[in-house]
N, CA, C and O atoms as a GROMACS GRO file, in nm:
protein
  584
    1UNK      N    1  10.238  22.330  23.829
    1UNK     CA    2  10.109  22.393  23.839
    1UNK      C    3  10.055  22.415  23.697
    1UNK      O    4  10.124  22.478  23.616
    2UNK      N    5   9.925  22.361  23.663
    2UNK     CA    6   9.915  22.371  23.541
    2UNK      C    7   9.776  22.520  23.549
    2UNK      O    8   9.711  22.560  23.646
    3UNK      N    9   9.777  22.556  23.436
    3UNK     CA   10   9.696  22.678  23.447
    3UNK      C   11   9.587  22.597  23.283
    3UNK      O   12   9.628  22.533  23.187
    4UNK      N   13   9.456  22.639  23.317
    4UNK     CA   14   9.384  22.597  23.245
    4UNK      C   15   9.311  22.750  23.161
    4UNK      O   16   9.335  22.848  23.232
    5UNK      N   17   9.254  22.777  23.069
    5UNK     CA   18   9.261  22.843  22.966
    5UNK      C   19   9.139  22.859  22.954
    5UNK      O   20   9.119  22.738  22.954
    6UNK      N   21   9.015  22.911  22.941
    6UNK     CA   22   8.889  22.933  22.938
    6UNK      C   23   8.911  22.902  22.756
    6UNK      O   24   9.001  22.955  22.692
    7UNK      N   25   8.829  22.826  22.707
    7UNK     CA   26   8.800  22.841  22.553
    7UNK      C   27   8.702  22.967  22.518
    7UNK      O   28   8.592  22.999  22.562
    8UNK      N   29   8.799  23.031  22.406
    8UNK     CA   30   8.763  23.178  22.339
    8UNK      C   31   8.613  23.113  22.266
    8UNK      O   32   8.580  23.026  22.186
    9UNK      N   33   8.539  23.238  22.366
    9UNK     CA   34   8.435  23.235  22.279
    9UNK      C   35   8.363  23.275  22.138
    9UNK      O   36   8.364  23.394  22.106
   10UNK      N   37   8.306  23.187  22.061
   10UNK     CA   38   8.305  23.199  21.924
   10UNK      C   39   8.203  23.291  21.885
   10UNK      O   40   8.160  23.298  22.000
   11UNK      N   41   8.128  23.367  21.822
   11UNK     CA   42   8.034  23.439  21.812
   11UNK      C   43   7.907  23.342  21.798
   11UNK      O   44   7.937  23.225  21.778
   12UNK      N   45   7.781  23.368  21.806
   12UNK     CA   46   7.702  23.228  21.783
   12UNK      C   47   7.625  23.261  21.690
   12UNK      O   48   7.613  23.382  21.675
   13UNK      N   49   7.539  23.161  21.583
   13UNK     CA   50   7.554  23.223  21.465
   13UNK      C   51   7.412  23.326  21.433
   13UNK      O   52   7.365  23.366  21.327
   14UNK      N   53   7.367  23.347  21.584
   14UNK     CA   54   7.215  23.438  21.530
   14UNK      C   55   7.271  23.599  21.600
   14UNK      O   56   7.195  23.695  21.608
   15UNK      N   57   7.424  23.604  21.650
   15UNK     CA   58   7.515  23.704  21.650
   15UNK      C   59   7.542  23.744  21.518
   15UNK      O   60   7.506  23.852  21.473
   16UNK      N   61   7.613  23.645  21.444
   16UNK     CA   62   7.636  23.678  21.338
   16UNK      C   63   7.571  23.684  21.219
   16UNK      O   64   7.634  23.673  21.114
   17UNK      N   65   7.406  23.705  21.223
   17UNK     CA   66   7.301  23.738  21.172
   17UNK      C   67   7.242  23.834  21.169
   17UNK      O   68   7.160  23.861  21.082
   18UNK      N   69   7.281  23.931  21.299
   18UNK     CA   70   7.248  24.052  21.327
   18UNK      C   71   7.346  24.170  21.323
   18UNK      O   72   7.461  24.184  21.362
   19UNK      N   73   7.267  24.239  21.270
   19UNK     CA   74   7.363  24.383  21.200
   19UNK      C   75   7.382  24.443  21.347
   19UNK      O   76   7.344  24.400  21.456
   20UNK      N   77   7.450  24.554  21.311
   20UNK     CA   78   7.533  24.646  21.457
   20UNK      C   79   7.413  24.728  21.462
   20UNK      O   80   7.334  24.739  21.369
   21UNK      N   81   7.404  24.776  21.558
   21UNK     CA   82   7.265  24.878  21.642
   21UNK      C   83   7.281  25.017  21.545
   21UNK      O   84   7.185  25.094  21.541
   22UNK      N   85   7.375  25.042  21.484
   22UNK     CA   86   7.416  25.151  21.441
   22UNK      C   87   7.430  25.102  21.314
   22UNK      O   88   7.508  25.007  21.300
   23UNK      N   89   7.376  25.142  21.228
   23UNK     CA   90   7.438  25.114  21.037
   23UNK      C   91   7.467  25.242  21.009
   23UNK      O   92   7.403  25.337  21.053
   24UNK      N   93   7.589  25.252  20.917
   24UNK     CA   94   7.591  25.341  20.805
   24UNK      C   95   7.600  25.324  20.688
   24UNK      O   96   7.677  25.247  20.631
   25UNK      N   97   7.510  25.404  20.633
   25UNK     CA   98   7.517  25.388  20.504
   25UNK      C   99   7.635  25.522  20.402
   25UNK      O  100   7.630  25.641  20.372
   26UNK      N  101   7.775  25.344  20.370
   26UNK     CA  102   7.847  25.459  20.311
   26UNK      C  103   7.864  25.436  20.167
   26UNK      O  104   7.820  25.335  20.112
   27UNK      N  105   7.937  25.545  20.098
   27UNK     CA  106   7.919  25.520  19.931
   27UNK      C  107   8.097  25.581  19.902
   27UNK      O  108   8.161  25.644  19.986
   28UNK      N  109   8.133  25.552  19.802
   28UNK     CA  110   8.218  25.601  19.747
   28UNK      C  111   8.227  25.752  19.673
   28UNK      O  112   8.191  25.770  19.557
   29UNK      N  113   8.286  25.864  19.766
   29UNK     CA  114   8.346  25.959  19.704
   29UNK      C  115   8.380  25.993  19.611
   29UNK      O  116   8.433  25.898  19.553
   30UNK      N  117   8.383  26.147  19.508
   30UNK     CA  118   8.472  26.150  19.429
   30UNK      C  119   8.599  26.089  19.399
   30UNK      O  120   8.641  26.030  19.299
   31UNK      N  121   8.664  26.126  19.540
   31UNK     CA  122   8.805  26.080  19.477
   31UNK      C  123   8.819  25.881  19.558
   31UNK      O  124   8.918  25.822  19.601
   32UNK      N  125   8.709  25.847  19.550
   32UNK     CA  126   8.721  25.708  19.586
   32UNK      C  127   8.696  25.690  19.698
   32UNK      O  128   8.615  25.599  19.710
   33UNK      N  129   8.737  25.747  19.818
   33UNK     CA  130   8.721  25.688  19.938
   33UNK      C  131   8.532  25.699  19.983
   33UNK      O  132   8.438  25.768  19.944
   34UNK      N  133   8.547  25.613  20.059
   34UNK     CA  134   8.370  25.572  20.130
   34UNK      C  135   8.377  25.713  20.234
   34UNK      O  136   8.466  25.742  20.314
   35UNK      N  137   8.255  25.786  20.203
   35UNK     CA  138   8.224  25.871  20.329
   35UNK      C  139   8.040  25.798  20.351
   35UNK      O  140   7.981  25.721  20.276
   36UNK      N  141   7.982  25.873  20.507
   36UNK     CA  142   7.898  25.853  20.509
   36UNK      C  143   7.784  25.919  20.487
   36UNK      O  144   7.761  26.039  20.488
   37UNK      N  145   7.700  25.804  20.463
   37UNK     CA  146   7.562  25.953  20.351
   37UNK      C  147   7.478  25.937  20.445
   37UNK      O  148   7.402  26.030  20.474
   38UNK      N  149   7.473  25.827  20.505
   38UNK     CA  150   7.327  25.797  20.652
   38UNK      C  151   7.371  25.717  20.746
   38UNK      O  152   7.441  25.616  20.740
   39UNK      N  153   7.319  25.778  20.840
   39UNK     CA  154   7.335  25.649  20.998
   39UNK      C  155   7.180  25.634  20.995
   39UNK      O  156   7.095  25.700  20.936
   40UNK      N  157   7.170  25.517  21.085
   40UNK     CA  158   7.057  25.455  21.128
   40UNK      C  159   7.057  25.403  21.246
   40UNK      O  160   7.167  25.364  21.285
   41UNK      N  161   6.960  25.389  21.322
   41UNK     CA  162   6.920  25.296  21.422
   41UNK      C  163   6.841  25.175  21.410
   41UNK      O  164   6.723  25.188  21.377
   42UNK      N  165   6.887  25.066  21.431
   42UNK     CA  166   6.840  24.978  21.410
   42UNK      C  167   6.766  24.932  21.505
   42UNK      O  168   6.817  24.910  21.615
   43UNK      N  169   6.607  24.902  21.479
   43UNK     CA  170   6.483  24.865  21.565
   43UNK      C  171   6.479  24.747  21.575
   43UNK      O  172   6.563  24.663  21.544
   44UNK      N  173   6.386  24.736  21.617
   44UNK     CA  174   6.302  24.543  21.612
   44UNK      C  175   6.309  24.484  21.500
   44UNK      O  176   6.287  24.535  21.390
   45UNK      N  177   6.339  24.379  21.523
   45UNK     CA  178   6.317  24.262  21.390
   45UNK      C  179   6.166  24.276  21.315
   45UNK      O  180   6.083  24.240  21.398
   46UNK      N  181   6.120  24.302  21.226
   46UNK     CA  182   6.039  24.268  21.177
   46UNK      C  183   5.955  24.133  21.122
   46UNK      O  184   5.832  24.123  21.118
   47UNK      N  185   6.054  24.034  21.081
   47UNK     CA  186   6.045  23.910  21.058
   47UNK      C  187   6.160  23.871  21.004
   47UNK      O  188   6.257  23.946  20.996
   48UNK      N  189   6.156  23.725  20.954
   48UNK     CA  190   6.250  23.673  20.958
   48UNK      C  191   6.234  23.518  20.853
   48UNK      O  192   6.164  23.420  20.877
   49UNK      N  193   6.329  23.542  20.732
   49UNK     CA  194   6.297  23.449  20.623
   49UNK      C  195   6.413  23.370  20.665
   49UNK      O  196   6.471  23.345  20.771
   50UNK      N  197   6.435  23.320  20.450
   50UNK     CA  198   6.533  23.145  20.474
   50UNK      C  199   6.685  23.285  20.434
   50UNK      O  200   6.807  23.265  20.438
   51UNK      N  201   6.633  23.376  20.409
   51UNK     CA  202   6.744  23.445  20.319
   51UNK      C  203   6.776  23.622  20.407
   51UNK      O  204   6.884  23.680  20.417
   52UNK      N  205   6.697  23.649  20.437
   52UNK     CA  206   6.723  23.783  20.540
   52UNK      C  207   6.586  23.789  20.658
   52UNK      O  208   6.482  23.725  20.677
   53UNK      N  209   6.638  23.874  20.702
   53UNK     CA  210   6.554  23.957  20.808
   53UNK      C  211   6.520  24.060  20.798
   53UNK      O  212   6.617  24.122  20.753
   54UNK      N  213   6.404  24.156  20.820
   54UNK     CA  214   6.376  24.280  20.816
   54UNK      C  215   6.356  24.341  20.930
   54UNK      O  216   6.292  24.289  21.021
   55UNK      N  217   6.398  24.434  20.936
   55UNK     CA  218   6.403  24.549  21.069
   55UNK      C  219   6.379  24.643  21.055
   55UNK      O  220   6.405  24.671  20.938
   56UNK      N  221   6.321  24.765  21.132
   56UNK     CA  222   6.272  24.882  21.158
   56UNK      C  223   6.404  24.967  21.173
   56UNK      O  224   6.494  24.952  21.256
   57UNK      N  225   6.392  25.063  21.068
   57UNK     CA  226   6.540  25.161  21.109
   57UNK      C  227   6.450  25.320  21.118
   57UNK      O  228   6.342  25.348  21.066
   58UNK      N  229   6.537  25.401  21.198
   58UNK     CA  230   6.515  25.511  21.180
   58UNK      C  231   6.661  25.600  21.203
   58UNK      O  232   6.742  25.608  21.295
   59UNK      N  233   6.649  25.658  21.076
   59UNK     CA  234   6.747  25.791  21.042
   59UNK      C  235   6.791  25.869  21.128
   59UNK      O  236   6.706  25.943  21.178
   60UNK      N  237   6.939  25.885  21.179
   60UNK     CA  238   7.006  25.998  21.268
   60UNK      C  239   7.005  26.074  21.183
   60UNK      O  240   6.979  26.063  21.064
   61UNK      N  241   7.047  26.190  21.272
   61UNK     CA  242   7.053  26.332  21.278
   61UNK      C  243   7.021  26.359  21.109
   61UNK      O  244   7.106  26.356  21.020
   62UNK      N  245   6.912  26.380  21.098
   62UNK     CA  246   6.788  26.424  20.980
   62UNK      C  247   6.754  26.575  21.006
   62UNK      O  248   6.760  26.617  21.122
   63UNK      N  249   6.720  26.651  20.913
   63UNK     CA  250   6.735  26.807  20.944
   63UNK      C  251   6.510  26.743  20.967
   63UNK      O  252   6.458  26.668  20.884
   64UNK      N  253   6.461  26.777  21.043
   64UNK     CA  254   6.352  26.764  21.058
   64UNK      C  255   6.272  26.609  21.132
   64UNK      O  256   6.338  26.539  21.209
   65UNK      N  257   6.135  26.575  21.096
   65UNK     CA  258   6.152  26.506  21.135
   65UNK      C  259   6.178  26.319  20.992
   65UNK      O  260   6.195  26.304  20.872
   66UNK      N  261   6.162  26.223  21.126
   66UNK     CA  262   6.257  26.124  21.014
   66UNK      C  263   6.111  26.004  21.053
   66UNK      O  264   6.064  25.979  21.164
   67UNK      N  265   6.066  25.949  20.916
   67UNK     CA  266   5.980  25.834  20.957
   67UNK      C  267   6.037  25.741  20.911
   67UNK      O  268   6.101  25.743  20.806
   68UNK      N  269   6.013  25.595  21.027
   68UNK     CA  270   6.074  25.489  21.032
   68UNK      C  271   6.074  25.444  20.916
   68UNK      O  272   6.000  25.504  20.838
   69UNK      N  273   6.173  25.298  20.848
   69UNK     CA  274   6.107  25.279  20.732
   69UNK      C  275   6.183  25.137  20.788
   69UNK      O  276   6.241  25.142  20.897
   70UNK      N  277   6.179  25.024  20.717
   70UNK     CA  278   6.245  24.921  20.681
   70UNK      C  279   6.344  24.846  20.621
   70UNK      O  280   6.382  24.880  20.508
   71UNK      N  281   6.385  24.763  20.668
   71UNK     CA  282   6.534  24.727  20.592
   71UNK      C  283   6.514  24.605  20.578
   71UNK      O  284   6.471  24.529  20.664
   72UNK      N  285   6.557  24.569  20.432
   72UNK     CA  286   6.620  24.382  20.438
   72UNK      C  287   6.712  24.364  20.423
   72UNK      O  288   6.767  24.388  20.316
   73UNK      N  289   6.774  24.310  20.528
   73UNK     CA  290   6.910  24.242  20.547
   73UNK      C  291   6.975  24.120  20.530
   73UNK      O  292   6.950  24.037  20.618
   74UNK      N  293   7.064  24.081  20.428
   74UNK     CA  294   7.091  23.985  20.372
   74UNK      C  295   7.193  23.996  20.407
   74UNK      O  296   7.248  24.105  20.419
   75UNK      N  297   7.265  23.846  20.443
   75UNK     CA  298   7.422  23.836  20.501
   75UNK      C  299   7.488  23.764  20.344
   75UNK      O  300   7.456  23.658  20.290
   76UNK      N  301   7.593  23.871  20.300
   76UNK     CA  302   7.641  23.802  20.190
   76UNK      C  303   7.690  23.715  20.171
   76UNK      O  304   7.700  23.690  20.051
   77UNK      N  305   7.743  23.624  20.256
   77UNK     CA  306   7.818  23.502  20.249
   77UNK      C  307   7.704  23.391  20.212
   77UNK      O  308   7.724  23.280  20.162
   78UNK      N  309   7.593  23.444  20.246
   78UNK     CA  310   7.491  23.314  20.207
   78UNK      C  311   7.345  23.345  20.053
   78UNK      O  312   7.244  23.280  20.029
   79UNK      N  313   7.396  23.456  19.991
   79UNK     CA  314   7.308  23.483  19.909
   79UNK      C  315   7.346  23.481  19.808
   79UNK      O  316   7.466  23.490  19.835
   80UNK      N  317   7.338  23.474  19.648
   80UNK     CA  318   7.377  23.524  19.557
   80UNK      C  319   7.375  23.674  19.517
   80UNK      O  320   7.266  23.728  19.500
   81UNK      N  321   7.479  23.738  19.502
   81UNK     CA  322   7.461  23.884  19.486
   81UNK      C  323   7.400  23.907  19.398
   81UNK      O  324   7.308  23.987  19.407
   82UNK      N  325   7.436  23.831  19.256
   82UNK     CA  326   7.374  23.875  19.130
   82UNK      C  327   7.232  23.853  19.132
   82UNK      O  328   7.153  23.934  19.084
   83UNK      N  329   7.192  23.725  19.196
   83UNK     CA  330   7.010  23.717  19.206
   83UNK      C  331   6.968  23.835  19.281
   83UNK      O  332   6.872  23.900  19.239
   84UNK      N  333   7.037  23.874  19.404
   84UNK     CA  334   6.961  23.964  19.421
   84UNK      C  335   6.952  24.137  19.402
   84UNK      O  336   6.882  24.229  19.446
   85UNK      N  337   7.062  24.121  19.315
   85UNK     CA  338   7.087  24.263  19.235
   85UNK      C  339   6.984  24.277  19.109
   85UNK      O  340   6.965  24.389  19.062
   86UNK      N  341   6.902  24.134  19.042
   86UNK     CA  342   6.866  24.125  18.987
   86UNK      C  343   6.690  24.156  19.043
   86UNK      O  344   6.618  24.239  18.988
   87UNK      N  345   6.653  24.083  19.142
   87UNK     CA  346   6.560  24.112  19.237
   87UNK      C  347   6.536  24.266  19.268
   87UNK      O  348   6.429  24.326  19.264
   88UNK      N  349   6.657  24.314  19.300
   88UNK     CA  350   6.655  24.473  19.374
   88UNK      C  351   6.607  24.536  19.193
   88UNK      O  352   6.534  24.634  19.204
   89UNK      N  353   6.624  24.512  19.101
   89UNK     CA  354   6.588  24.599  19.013
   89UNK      C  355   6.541  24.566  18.937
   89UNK      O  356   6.575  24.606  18.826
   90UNK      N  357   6.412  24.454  18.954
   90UNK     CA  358   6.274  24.438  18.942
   90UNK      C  359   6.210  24.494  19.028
   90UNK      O  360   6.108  24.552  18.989
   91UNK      N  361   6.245  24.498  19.179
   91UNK     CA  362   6.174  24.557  19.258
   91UNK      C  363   6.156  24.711  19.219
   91UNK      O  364   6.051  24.772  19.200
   92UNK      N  365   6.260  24.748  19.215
   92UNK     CA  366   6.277  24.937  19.194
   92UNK      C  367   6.207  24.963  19.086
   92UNK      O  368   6.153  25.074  19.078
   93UNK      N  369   6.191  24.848  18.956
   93UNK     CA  370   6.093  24.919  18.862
   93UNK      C  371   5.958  24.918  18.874
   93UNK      O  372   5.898  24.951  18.771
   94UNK      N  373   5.853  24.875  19.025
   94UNK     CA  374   5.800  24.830  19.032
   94UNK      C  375   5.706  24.994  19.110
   94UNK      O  376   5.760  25.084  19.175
   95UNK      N  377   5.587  24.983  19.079
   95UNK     CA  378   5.474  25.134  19.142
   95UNK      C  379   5.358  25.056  19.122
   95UNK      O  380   5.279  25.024  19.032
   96UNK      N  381   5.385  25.035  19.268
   96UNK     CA  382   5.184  25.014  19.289
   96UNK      C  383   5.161  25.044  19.438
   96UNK      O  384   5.248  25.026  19.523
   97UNK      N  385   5.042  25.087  19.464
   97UNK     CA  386   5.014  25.106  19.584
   97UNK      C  387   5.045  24.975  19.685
   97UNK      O  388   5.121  24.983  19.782
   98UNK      N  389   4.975  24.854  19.646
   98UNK     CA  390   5.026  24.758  19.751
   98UNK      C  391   5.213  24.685  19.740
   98UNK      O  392   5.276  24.594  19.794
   99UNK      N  393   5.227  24.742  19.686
   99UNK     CA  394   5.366  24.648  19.656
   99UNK      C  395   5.497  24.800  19.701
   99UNK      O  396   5.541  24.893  19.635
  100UNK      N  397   5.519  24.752  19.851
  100UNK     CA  398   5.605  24.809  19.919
  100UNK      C  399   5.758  24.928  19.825
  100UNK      O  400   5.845  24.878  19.752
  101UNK      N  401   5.752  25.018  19.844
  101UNK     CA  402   5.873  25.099  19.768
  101UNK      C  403   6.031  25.048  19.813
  101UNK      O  404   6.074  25.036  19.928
  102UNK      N  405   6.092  25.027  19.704
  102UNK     CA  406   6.258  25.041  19.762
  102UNK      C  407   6.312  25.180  19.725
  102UNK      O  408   6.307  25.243  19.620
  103UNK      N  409   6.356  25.204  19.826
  103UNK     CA  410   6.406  25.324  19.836
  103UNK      C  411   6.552  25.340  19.730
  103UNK      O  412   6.574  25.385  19.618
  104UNK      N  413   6.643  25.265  19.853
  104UNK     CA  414   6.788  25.226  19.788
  104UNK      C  415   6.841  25.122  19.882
  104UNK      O  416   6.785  25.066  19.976
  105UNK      N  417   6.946  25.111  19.842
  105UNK     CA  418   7.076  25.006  19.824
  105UNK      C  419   7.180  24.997  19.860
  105UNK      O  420   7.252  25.057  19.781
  106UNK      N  421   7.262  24.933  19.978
  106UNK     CA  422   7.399  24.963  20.018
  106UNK      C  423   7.423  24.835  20.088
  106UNK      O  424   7.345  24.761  20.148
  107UNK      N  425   7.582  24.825  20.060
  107UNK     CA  426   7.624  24.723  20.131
  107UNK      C  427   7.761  24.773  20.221
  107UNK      O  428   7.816  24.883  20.216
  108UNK      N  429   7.802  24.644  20.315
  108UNK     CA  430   7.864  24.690  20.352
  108UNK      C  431   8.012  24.511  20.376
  108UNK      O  432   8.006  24.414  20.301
  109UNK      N  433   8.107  24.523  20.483
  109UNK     CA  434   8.163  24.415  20.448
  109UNK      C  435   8.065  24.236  20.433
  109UNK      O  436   8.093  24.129  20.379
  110UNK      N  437   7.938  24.292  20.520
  110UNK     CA  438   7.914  24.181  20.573
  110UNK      C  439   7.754  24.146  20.512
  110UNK      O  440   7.695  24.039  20.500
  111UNK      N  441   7.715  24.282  20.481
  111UNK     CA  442   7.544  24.249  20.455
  111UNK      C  443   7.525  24.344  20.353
  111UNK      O  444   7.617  24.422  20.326
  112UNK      N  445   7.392  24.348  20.279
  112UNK     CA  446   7.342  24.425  20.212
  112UNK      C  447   7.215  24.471  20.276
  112UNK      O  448   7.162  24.423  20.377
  113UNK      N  449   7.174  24.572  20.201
  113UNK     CA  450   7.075  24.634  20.271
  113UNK      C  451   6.995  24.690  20.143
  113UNK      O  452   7.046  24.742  20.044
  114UNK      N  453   6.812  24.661  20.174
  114UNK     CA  454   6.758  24.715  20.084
  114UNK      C  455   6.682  24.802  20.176
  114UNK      O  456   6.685  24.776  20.296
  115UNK      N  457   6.615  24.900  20.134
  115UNK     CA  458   6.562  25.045  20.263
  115UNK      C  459   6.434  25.039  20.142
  115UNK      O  460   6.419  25.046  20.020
  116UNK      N  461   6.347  25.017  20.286
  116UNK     CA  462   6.211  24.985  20.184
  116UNK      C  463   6.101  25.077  20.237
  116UNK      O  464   6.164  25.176  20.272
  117UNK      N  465   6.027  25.090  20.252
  117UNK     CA  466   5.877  25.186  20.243
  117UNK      C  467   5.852  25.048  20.385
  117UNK      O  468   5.875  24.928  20.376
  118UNK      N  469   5.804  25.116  20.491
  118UNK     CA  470   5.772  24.990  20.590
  118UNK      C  471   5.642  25.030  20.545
  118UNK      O  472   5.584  25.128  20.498
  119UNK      N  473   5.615  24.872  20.593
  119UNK     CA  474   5.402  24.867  20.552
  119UNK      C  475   5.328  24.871  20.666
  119UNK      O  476   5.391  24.908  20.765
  120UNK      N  477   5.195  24.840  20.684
  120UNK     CA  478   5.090  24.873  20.755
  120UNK      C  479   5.120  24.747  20.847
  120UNK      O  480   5.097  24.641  20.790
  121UNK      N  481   5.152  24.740  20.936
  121UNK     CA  482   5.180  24.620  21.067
  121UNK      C  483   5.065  24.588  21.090
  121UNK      O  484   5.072  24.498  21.174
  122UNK      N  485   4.922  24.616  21.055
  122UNK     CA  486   4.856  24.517  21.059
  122UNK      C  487   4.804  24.416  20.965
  122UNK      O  488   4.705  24.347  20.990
  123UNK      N  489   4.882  24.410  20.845
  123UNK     CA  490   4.917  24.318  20.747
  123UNK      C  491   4.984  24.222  20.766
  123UNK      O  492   4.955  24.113  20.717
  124UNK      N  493   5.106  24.247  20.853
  124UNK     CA  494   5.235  24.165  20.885
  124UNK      C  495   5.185  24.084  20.974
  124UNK      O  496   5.164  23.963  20.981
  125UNK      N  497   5.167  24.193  21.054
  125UNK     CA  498   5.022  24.062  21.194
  125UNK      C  499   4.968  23.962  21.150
  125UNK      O  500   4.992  23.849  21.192
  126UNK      N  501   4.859  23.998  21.026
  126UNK     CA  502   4.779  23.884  20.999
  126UNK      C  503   4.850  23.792  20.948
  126UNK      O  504   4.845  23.681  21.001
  127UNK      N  505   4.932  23.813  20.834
  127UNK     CA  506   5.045  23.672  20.804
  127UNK      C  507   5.104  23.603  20.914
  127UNK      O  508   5.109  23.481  20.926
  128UNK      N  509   5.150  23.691  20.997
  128UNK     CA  510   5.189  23.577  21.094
  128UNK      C  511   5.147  23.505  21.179
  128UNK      O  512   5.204  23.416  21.243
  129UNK      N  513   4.975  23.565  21.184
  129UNK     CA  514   4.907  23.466  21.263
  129UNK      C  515   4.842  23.360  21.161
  129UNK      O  516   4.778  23.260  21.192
  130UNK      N  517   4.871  23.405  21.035
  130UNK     CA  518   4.782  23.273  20.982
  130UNK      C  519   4.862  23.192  20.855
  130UNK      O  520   4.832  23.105  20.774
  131UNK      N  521   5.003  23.284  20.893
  131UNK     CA  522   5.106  23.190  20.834
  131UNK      C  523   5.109  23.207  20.678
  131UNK      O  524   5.024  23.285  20.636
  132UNK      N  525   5.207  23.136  20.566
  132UNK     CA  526   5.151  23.169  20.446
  132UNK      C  527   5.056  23.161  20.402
  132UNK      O  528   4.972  23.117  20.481
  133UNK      N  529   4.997  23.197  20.251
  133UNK     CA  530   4.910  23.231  20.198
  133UNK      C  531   4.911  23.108  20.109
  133UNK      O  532   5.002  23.059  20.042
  134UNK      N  533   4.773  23.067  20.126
  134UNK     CA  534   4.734  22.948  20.027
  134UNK      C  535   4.797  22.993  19.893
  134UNK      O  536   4.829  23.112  19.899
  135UNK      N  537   4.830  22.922  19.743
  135UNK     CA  538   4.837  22.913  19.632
  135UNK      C  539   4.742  23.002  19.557
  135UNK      O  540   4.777  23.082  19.470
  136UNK      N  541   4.592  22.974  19.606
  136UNK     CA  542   4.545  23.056  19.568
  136UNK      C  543   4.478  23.207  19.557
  136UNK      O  544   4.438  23.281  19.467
  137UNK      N  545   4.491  23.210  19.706
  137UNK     CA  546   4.436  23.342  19.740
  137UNK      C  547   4.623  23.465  19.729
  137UNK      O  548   4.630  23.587  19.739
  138UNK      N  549   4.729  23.373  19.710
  138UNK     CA  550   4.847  23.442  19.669
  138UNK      C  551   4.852  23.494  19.562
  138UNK      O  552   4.897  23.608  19.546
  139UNK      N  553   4.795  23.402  19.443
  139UNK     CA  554   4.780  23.422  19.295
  139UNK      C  555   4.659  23.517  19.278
  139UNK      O  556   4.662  23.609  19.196
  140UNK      N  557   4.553  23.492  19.360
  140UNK     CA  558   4.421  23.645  19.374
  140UNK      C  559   4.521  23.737  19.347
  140UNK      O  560   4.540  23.790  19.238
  141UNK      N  561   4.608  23.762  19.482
  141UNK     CA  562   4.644  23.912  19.539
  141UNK      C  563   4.775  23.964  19.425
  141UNK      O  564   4.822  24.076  19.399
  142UNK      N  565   4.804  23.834  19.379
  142UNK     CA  566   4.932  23.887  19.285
  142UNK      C  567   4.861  23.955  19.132
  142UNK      O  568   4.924  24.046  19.078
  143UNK      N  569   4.757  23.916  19.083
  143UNK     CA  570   4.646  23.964  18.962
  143UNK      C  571   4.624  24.100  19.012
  143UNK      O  572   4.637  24.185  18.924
  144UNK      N  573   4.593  24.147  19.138
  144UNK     CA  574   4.524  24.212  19.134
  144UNK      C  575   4.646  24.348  19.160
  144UNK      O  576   4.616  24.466  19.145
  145UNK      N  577   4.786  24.298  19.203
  145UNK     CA  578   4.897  24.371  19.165
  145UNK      C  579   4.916  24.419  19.050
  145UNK      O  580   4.948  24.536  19.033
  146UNK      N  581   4.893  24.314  18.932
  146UNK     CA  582   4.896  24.326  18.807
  146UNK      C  583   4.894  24.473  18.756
  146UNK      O  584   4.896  24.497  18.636
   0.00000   0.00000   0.00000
């Protein structure tokens, strides 16, 4: 009698693109060990590049109330850390009204996480209905960042 074996299923890889419903954000202790400084809930996808995804998080147990903010999530196995450690702090030196805030920074075995200022969703809307931004009207909006 032969007995046949179901093949173990593998994770598939837009599983393994997506963070756990629950993040924490932990850091290293005085005496070394990781405790946790924040949980989150992880919302809707926001969109979705060649290099992360952004999602809607909102903050557990917050003494008051907690407004949503945003996350980009980068899976480390496919990014350069140093580019984007380098990225994260151009971004952080960066104050302007249109150009989104980073908050902070944490990783964990599998992803990094940047916690950003979420923007006006009806911005995000219009890009995605009309897709990128010509060359030039990108280079307008980047001057006027200036």
């Amino acid at each position: 009698m032969s007995t046949q074996h179901a093949p173990e299923e593998q994770p598939t890889e837009e599983a393994t693109r997506t963070p756990e419903r629950i993040i924490s954000q932990r850091l290293p202790g005085t005496n070394g060990e990781l405790r946790t400084r924040a949980r989150f809930l992880r919302g809707d996808c926001l969109g979705r590049g060649s290099f992360a995804r952004a999602y809607q998080l909102t903050e557990l147990q917050t003494s008051g109330s907690s407004s949503p903010i945003a996350t980009k999530v980068l899976l480390k196995r496919e990014v350069d850390v140093a580019k984007v450690a380098a990225e994260v702090a151009l971004h952080r030196s960066l104050s302007h009204p249109h150009i989104v805030t980073c908050f902070d920074t944490f990783e964990d075995t599998a992803y990094l996480y940047l916690l950003l200022e979420l923007c006006d969703l009806t911005a995000m809307h219009l890009l995605k209905q009309h897709g990128p931004l010509a060359v030039p009207c990108a280079a307008r909006l980047v001057s006027q960042a200036a």
